[in-house]
KOLVEXBA-991811 format. One line per field, with one value per residue: x, z negated, y of N, C-alpha, C in turn; residue in three letters. Coordinates in steps of 0.05 Angstrom, whole numbers. Layout:
N
nxx = [X:...]
nzz = [Z:...]
nyy = [Y:...]
caxx = [X:...]
cazz = [Z:...]
cayy = [Y:...]
cxx = [X:...]
czz = [Z:...]
cyy = [Y:...]
residuo = [ALA:...]
REM end
This chain:
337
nxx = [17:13:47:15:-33:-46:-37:-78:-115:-108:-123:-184:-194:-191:-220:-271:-269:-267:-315:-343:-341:-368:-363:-337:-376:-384:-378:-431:-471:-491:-528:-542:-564:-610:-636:-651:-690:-730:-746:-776:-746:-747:-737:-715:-688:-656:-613:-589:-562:-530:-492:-481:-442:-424:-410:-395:-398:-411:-462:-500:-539:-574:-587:-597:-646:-685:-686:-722:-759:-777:-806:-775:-749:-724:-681:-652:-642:-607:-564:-543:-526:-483:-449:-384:-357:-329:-269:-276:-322:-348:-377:-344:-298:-233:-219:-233:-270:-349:-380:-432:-459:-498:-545:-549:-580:-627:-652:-649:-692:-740:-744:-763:-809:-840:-864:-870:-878:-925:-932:-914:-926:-919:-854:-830:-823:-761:-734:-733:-696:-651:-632:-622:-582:-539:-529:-509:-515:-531:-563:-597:-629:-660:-687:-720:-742:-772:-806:-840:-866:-901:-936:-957:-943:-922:-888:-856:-829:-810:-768:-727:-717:-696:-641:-618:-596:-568:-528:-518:-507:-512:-552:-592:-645:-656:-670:-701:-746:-757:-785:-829:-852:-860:-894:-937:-955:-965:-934:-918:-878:-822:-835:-819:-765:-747:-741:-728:-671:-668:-662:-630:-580:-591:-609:-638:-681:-741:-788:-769:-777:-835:-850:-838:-865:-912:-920:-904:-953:-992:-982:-991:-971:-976:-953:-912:-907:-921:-895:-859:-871:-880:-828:-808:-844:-814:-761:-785:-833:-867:-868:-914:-953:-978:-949:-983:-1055:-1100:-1176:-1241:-1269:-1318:-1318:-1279:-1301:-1344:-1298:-1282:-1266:-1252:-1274:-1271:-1308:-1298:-1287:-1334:-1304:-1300:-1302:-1307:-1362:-1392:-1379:-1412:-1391:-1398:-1400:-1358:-1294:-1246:-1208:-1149:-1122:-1069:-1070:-1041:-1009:-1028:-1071:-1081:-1077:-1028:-1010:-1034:-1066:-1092:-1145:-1194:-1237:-1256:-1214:-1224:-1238:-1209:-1167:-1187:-1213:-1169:-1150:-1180:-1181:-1132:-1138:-1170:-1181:-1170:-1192:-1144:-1117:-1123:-1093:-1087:-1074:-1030:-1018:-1027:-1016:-1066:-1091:-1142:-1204:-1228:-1282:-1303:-1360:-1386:-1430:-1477:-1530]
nzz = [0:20:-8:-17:-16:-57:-99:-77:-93:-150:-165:-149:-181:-234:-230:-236:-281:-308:-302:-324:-372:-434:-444:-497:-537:-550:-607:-638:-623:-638:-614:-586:-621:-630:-578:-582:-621:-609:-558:-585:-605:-665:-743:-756:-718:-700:-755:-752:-702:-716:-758:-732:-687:-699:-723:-689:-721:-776:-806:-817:-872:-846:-800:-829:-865:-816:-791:-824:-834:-786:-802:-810:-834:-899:-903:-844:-858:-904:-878:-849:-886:-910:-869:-843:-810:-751:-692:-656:-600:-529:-553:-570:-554:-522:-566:-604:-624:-623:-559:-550:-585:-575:-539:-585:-625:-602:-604:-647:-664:-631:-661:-707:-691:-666:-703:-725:-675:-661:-638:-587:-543:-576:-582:-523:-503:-523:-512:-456:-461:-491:-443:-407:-432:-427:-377:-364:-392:-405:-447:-468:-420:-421:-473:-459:-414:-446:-474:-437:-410:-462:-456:-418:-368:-310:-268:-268:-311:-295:-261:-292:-316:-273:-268:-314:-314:-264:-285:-327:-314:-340:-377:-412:-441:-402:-354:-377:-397:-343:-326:-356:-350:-289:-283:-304:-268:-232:-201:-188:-160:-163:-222:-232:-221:-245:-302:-296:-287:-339:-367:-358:-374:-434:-460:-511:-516:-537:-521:-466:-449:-458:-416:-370:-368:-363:-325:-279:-289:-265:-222:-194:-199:-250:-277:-283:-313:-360:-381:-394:-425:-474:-477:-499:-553:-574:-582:-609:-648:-667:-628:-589:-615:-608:-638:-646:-634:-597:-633:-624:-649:-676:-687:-724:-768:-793:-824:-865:-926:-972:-956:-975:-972:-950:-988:-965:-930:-966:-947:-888:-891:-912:-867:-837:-804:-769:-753:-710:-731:-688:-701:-680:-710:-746:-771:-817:-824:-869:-887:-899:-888:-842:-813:-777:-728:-696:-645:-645:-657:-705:-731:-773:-805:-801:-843:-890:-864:-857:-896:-929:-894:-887:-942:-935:-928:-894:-878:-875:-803:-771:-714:-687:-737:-754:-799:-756:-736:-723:-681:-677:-669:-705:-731:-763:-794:-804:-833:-829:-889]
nyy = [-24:45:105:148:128:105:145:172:137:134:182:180:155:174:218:195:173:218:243:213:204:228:294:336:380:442:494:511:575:635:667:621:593:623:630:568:568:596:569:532:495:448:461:417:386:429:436:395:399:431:408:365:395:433:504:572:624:670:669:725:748:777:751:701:718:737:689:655:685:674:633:592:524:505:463:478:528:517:485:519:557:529:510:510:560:538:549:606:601:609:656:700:740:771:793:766:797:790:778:777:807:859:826:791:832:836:794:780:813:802:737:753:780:745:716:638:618:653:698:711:766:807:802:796:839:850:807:816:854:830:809:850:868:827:810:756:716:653:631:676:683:637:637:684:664:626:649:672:627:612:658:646:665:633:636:681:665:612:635:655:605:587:619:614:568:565:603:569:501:450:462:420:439:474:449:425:455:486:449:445:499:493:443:477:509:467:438:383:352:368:388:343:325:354:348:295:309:332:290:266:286:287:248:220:249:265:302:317:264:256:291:290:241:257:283:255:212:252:267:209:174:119:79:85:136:122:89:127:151:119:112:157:154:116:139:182:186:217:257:246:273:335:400:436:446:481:497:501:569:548:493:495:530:485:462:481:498:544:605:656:721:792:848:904:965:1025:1077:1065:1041:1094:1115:1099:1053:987:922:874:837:799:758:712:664:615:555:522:453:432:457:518:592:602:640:703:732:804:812:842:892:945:997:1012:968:925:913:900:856:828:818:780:732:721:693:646:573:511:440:397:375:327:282:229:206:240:311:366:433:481:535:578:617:666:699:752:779:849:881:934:942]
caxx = [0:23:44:1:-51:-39:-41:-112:-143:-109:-138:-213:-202:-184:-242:-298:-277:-265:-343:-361:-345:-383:-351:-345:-401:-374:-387:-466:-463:-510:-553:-545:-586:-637:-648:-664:-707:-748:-747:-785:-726:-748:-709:-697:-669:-627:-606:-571:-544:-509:-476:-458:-424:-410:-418:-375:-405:-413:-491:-500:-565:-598:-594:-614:-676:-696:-699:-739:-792:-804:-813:-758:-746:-703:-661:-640:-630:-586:-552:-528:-508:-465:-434:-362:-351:-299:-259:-292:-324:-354:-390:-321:-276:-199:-201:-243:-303:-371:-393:-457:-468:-524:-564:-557:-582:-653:-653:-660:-712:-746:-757:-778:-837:-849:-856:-883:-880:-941:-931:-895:-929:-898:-821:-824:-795:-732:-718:-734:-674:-632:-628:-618:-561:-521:-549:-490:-519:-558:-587:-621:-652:-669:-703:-737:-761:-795:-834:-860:-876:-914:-952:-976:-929:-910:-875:-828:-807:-790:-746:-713:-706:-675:-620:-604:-586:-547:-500:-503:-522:-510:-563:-609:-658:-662:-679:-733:-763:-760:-802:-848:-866:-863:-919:-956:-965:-980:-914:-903:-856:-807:-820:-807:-740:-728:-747:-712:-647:-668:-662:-595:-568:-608:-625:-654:-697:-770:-796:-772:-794:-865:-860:-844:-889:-942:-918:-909:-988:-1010:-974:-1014:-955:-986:-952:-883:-912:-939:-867:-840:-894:-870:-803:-817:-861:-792:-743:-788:-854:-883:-870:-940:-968:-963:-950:-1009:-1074:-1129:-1198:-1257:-1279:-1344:-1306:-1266:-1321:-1341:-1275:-1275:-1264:-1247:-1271:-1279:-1310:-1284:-1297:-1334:-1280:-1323:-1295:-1321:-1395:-1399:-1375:-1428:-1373:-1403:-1384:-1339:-1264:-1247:-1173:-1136:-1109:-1063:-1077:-1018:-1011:-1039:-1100:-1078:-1069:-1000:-1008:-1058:-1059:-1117:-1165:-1214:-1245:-1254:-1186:-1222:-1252:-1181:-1141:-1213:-1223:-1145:-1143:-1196:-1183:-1112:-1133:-1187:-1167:-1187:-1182:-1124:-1135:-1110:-1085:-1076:-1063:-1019:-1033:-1025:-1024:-1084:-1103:-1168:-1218:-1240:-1307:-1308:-1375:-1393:-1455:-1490:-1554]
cazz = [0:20:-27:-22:-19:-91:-108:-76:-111:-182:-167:-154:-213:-254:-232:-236:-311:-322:-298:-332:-403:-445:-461:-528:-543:-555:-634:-646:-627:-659:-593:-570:-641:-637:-559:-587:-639:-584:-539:-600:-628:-702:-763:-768:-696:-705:-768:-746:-675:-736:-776:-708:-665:-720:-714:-683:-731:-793:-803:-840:-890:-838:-780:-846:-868:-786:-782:-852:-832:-773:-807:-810:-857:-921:-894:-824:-874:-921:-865:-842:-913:-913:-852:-841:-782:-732:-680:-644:-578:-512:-566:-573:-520:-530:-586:-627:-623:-602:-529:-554:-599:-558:-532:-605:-635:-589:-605:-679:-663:-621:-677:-729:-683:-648:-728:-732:-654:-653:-625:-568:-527:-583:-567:-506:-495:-543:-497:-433:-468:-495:-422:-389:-450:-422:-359:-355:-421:-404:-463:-467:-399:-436:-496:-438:-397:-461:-491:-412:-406:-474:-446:-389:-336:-297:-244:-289:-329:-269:-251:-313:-318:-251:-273:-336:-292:-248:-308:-340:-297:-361:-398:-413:-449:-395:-338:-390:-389:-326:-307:-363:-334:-261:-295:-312:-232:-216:-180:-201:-148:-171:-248:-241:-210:-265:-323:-294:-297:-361:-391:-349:-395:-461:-455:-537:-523:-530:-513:-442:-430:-450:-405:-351:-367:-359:-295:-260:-289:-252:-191:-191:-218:-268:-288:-291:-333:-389:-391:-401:-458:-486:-493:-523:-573:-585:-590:-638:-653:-665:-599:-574:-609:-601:-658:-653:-618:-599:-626:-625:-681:-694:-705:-746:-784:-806:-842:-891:-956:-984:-950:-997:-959:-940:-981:-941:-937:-977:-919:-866:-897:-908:-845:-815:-788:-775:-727:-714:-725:-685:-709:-677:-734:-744:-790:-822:-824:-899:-879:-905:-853:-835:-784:-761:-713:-695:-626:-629:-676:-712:-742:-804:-814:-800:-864:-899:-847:-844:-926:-932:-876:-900:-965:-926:-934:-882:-892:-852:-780:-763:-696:-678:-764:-765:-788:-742:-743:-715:-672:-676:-667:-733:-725:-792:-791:-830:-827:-856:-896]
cayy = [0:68:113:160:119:95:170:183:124:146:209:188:136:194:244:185:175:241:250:192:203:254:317:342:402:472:490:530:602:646:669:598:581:635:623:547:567:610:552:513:473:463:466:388:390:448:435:363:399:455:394:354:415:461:539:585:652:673:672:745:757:787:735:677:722:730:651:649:704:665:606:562:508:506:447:489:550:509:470:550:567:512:507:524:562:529:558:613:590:628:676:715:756:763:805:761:809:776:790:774:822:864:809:777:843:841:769:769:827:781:727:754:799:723:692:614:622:659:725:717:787:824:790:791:861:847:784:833:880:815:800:866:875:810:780:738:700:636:634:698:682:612:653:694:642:612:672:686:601:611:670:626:672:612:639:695:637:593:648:663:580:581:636:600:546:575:605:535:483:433:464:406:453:496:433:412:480:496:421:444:515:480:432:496:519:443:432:356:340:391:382:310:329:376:331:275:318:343:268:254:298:287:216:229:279:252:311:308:242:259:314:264:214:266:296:221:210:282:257:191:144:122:59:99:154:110:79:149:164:97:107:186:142:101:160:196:172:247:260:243:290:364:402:452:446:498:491:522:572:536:466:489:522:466:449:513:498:561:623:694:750:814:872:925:977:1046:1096:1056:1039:1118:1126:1082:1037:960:904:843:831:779:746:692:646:608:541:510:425:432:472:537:609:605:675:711:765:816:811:863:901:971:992:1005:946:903:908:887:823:805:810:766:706:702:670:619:548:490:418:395:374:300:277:206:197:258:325:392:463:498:556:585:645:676:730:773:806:879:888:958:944]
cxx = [18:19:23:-34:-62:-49:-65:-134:-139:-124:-169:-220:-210:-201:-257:-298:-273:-302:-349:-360:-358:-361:-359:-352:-386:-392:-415:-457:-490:-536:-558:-568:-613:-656:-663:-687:-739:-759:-763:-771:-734:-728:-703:-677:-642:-614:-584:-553:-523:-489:-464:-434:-417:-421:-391:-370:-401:-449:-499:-533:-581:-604:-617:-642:-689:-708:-724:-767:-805:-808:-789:-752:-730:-684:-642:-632:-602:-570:-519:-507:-488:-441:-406:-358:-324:-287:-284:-300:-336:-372:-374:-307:-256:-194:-217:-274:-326:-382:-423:-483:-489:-544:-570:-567:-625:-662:-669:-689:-731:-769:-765:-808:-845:-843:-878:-883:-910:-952:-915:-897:-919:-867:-825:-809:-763:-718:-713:-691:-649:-615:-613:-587:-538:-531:-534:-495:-547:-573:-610:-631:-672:-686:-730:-760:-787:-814:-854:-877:-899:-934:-967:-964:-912:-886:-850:-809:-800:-765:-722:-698:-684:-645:-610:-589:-566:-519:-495:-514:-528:-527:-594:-634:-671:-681:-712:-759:-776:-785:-832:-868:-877:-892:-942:-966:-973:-954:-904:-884:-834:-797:-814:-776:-725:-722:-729:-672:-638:-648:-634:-575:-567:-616:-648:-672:-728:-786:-795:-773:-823:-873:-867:-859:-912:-941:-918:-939:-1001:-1006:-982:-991:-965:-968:-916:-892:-917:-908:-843:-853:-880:-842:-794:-817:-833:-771:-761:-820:-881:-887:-891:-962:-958:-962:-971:-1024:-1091:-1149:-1212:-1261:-1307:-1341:-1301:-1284:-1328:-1325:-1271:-1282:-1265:-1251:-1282:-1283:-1297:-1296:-1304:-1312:-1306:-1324:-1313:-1348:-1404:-1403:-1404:-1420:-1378:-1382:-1365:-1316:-1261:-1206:-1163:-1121:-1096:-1075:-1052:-1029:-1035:-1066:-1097:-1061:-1041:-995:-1033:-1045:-1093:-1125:-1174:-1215:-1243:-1227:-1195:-1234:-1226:-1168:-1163:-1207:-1186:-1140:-1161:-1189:-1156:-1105:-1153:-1166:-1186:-1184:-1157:-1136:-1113:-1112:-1074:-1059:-1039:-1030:-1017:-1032:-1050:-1096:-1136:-1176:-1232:-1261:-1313:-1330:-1376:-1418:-1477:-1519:-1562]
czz = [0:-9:-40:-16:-40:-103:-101:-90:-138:-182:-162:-176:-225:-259:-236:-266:-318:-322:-323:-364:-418:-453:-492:-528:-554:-589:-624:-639:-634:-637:-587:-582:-638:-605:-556:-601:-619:-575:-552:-613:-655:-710:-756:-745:-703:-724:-763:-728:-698:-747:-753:-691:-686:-713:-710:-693:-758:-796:-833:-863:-873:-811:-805:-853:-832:-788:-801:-845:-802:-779:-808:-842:-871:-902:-865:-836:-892:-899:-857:-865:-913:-899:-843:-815:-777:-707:-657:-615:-550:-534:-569:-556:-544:-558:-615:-636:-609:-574:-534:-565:-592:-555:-564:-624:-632:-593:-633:-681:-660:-645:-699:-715:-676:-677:-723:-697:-643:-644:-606:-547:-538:-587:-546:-490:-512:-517:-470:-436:-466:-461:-407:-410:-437:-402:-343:-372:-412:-418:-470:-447:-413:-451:-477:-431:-419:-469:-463:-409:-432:-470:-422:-368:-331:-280:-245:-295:-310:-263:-268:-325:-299:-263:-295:-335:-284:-259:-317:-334:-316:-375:-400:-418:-426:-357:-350:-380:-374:-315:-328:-345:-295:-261:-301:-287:-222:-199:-183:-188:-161:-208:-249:-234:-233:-287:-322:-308:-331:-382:-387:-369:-423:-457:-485:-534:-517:-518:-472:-432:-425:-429:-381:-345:-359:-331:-273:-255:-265:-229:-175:-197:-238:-291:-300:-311:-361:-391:-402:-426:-474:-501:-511:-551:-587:-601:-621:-635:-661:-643:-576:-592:-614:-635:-681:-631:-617:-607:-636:-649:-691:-700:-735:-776:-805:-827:-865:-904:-972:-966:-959:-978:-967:-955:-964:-946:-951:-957:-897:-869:-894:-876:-819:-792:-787:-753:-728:-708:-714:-684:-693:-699:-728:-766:-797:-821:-860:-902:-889:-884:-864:-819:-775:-738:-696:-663:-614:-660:-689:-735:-775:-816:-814:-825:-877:-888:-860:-879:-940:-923:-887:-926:-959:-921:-921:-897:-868:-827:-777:-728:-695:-719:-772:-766:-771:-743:-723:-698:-665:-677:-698:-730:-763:-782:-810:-817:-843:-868:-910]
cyy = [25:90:133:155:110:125:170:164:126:171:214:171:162:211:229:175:201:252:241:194:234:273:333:376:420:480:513:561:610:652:640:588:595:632:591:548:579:591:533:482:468:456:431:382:397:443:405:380:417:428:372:369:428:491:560:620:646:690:697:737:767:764:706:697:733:713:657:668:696:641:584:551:506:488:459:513:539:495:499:556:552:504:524:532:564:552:566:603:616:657:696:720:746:774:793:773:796:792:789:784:842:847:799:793:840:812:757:784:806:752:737:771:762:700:669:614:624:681:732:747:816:822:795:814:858:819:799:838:855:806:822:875:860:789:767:716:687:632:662:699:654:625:668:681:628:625:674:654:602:634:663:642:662:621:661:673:617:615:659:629:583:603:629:586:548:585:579:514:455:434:446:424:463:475:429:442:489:476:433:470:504:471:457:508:493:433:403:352:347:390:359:308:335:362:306:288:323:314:249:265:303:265:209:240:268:267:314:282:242:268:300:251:223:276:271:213:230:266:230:164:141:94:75:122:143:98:100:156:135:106:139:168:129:119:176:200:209:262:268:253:318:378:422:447:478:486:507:533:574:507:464:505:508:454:464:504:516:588:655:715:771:834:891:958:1004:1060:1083:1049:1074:1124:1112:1068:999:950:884:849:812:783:725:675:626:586:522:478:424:442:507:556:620:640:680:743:783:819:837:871:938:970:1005:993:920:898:891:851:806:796:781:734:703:688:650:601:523:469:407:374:350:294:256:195:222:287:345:420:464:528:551:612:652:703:734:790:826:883:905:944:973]
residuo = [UNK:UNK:UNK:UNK:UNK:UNK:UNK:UNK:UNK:UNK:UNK:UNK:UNK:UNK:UNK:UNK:UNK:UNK:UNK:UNK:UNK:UNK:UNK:UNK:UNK:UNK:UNK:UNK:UNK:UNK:UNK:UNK:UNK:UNK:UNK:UNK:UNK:UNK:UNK:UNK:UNK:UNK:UNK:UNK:UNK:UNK:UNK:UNK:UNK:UNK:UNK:UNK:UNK:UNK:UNK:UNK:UNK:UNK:UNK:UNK:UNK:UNK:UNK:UNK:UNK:UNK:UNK:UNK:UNK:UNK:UNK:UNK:UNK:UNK:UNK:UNK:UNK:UNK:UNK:UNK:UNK:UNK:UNK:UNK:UNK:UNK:UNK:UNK:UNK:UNK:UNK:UNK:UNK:UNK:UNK:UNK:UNK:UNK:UNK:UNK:UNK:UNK:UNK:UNK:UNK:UNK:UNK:UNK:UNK:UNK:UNK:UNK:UNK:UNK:UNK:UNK:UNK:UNK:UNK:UNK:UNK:UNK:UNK:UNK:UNK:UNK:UNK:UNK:UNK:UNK:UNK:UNK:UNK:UNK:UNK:UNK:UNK:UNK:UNK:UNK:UNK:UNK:UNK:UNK:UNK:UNK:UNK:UNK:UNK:UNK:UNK:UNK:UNK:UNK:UNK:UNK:UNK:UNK:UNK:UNK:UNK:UNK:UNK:UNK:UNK:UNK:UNK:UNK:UNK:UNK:UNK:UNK:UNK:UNK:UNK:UNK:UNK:UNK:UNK:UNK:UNK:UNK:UNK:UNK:UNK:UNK:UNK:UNK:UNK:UNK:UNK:UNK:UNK:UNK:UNK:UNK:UNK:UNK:UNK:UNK:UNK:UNK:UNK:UNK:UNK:UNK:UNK:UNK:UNK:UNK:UNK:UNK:UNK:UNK:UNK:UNK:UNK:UNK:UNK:UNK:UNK:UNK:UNK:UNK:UNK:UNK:UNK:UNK:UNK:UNK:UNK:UNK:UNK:UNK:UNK:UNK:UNK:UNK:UNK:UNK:UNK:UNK:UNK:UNK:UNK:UNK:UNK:UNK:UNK:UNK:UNK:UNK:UNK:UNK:UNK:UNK:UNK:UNK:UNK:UNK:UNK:UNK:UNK:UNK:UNK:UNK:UNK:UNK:UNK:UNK:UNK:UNK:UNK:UNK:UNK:UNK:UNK:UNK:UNK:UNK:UNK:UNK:UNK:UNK:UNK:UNK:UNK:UNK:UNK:UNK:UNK:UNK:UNK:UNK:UNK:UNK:UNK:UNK:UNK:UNK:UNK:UNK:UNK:UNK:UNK:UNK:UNK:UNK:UNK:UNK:UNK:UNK:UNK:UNK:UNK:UNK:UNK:UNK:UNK:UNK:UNK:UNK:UNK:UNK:UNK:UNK:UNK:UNK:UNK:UNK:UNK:UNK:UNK:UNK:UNK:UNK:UNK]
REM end
């Protein structure tokens, strides 16, 4: 064998294990965490990817009460506190200063306006900014893409997937995403592409197999989709089901345990101020309101309604034997006599 024939087959040995073996994960950067948390990572997630990769910050008092006011869990708070940060990673230029620092300023904004991930129309300018701050930063198109996919604008957040992409073509997250918004215009071909990639690169990730399983079903596979819901069900058995539903607010009605009317405000009776607040609620797994946020209504009849509905108490709402948070419509009437 020629010599340099020897050389060209060491040299596609060499690139087809160099493919072939996993590369080792760049430590946590601080946008990277809050563009996950966006994206609907929860704490138990994040809190494992913090003690597998490490962190490449020092998580101040104000990034840990952020997470906490939008909800995150003691164990992804204490995982932070704890964590030694390793050798800085892409989060830091030459001089050690974060590049990130802009985008990661509109970021923390971001979560705490978008707390329990239920206000995403008030985030969604801070992710706008995070973006237009550093729109070389895949994750703040990532963060993006998710607030516009949870406002149902499909076709933003495809485009804010695709550019996430394009900076980090690795970013599992950002494949899943992209197949879910896809799924949200109807495009199965496309999210099954995406999803597939998603799981080439996350083979764990139950959530993108559901997604799969459900986009194969749409598409009329049906025997391949139920094998993808299967092996979700295997990876992580919560999987199949979601972690909040909508339902109506005369179901849930029904479920009220505890609901204390609304003082009538005095100003507003004088004033000959009646009429309906209508709230959006949130319902925690326990049956008690996790978030609310206000609809309609006379603005002086709101502090009244919202003081009121945030001490109502459901009974918790079961799903296949587990329970689930809740969205619902809440009508506070006033009504003069």
């Amino acid at each position: 064998m020629k010599h340099t024939q020897v050389i060209a087959i060491m040299l596609l040995v060499s690139g087809f294990f160099g493919q072939a073996l996993p590369q080792p994960q760049k430590p946590l950067g601080n946008v990277e965490l809050l563009a996950l948390w966006i994206d609907g990572t929860g704490s138990e997630r994040l809190a494992k990817i913090v003690v597998e990769r490490g962190i490449d910050f020092q998580p101040g008092a104000d990034f840990l009460q952020a997470l906490a006011e939008a909800g995150a869990e003691k164990l992804l708070l204490d995982a932070l506190k704890g964590a030694k940060p390793v050798a800085a990673g892409e989060s830091s230029g030459p001089t050690g200063q974060p590049t990130e620092a802009p985008a990661l300023a509109h970021l923390i904004i971001a979560v705490r306006l978008n707390r329990n991930g239920f206000h995403p129309k008030d985030a969604e300018a801070e992710c706008q900014a995070a973006v237009q701050a550093d729109p070389e930063n895949a994750f703040a198109h990532l963060a993006l893409g998710s607030m516009l996919s949870d406002l149902g604008r499909w076709e933003m957040a495809v485009s804010e997937k695709r550019e996430a992409l394009r900076l980090r073509p690795d970013l599992a997250e950002a494949h899943s995403d992209l197949a879910w918004a896809l799924s949200g215009k109807r495009e199965w071909e496309a999210a099954i592409t995406e999803f597939r990639q998603a799981v080439l690169l996350e083979p764990g990730d139950a959530r993108a197999h559901r997604g799969l399983g459900q986009a194969l079903a749409a598409k009329g596979d049906k025997q391949a989709g139920e094998e993808e819901k299967r092996i979700a069900e295997q990876l992580d058995p919560r999987a199949s089901v979601p972690k909040r539903i909508r339902v109506g607010g005369q179901v849930m009605g029904s479920k009220l345990v505890h609901a204390p009317r609304p003082k009538y405000p005095r100003e507003a009776k004088k004033a000959h101020i009646g009429g309906v607040v209508r709230l959006m609620v949130l319902i925690g797994k326990d049956g008690a309101i996790k978030d609310l946020k206000v609809e309609s209504g006379d603005a002086a009849l709101v502090k009244a309604a919202t003081e009121a509905v945030s001490r109502w108490t459901y009974k918790p709402t079961l799903l296949n034997g587990q329970a689930v948070e809740v969205i619902t419509e809440v009508d506070v009437n006033f009504t003069l006599r």
